[in-house]
C-alpha positions in Angstrom: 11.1 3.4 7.9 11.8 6.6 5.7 9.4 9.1 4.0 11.3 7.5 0.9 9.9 3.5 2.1 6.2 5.0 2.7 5.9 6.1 -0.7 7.1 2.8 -2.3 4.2 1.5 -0.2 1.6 3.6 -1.6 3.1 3.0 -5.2 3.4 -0.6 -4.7 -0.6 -0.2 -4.1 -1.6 1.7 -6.8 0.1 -0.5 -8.8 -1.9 -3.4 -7.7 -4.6 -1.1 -7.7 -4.2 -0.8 -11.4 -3.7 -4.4 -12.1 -6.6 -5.3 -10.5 -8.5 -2.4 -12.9 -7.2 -4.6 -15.4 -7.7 -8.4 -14.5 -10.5 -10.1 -16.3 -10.9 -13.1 -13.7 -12.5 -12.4 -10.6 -9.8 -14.0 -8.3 -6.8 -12.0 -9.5 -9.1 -9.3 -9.9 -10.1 -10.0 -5.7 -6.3 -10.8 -4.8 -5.2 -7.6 -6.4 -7.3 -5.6 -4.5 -6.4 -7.4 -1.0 -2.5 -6.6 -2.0 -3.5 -3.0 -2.5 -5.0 -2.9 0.5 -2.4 -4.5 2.4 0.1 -2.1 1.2 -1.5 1.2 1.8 -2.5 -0.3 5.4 1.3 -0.6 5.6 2.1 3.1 4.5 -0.5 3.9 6.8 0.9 2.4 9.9 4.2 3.7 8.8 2.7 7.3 8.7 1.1 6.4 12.7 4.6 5.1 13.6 5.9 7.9 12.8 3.9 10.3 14.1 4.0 9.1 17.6 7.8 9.2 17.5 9.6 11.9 19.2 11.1 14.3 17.7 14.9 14.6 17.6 
């Protein structure tokens, strides 16, 4: 995964970030949140991936 893919993770998660912000119910409001949180997890472990790759 590219530097490029990581951050369309973290946007993908501040956009449910926002939508949650926004949702009046508290189930979309709790689901939004868990997809936000799922994606920066994945950026995150992208970033360790990465890091622990050798250099070329």
């Amino acid at each position: 995964m590219s530097e490029a893919q990581a951050k369309i993770l973290r946007e993908k998660a501040e956009m449910f970030e926002q939508r949650a912000e926004s949702a009046t119910d508290p189930i979309s409001k709790q689901h939004y949140k868990e997809m936000a949180a799922h994606y920066r997890s994945l950026a995150v472990e992208h970033l360790d991936v990465r890091r622990d790759e050798p250099a070329h």
